[in-house]
C-alpha angles and dihedrals in degrees: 000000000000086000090053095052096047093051088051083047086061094035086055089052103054096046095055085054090056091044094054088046089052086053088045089049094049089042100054090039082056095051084048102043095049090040094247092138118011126235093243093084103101097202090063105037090052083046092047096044085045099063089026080061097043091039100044098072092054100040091043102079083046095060102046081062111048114057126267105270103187114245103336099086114203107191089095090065095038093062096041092061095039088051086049088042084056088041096059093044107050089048089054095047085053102043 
């Protein structure tokens, strides 16, 4: 049972980094799309290209099923509450 909870635990972990890389992408799309920073900066764009790149295989079956909602994407959303759905069932299976 001790073996089950660390690997949760884990689980738990690695799924609050990817979170928090899913709010950075949309935060830096955001300082990019209302000109805030320009593109040009080559720290943030390679920042940006670098978790688009680690993100995108992940976020890209999520947005061939939802609609095309214009320029509001809603992929992002949509992962962070099926990792927390996950989340809340494999707590609940372990404990």
């Amino acid at each position: 049972m001790q073996a089950l909870a660390t690997i949760y635990q884990i689980i738990a972990m690695l799924t609050n980094v990817l979170v928090m890389l899913i709010i950075i992408q949309f935060v830096i799309g955001l300082l990019f799309a209302f000109n805030v920073v320009n593109r040009s900066n080559e720290f943030l764009s390679a920042f940006y290209n670098g978790i688009n790149t680690f993100l995108d295989p992940v976020l890209r079956p999520i947005r061939n099923i939802l609609p095309q909602t214009g320029a509001i994407d809603f992929s992002p959303l949509v992962l962070i509450i099926l990792l927390n759905i996950v989340l809340i069932v494999l707590g609940n299976a372990i404990y």
